[in-house]
N, C-alpha and C positions, 0 to 999 in steps of 0.2 A: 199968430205964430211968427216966431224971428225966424229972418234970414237965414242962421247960424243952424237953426236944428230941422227950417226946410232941406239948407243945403248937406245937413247930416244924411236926414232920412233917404233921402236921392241918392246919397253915395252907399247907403245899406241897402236900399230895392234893387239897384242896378248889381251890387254886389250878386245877392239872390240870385238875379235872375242868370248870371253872367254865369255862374256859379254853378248851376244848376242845368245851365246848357252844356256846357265843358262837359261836368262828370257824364252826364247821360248819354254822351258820345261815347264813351269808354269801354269798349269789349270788358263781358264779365270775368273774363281771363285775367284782366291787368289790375282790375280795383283791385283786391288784399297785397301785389306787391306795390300800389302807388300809395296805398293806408301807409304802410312804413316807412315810404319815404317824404310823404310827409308829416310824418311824427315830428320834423323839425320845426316846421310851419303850428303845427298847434301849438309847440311847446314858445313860441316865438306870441304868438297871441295870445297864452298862459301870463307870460311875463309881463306883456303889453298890458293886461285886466287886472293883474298887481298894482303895477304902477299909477294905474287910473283910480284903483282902489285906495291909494296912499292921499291923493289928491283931493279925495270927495270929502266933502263938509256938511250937505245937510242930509239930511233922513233917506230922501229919496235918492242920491245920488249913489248913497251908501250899499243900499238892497240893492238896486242895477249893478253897482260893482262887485255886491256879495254872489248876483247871480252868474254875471260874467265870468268869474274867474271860479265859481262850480261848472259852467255849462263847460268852461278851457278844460281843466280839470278832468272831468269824464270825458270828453273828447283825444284828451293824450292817452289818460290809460286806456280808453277801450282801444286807442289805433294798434297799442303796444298789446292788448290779449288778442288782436285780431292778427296779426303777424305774428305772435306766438302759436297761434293754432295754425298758421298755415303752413309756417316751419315744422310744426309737429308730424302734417299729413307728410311730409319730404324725406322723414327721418326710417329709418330701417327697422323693423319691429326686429325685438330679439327672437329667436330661432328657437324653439324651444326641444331640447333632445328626445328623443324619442326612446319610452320605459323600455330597457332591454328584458322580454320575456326570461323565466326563468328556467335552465337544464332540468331537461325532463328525464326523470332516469331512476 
């Protein structure tokens, strides 16, 4: 194994792990308004999986970048319907009139 994709994989577990302790700290209150704000951060790692997708040359590089920039991909739009439904719960139902019975006579 080279150096190069040891010291990759090390920087991707510790990511995990690091990752994964943050969030699960997080009152369930706060996750769907932290989803929206970091819709900029995935859309930021969307581009980054582009660019790497531009660069790849053999077979397997190709599929890892095909996969990466789907996994960015459903990662942005789900953050954006997850913050879309939560704004929805926020929003005021319309009132709807009440049938006026009709004169009795």
């Amino acid at each position: 194994m080279s150096p190069e994709l040891l010291s990759a994989l090390t920087v991707f577990v510790l990511a995990i792990l690091v990752g994964f302790a943050v969030i699960s700290k997080v009152p369930a209150t706060l996750h769907t308004p932290l989803m929206s704000g970091a819709n900029s951060i995935h859309g930021i790692v969307l581009v980054g999986s582009m660019f790497i997708a531009v660069e790849a040359h053999d077979l397997a590089s190709q599929v890892l970048s095909l996969i990466a920039v789907a996994f960015a991909t459903l990662n942005v739009v789900g953050g954006y319907v997850v913050t879309d439904r939560m704004l929805q719960m926020f929003r005021k139902k319309p009132v709807t009139p009440k049938p006026t019975e009709p004169a009795e006579g």
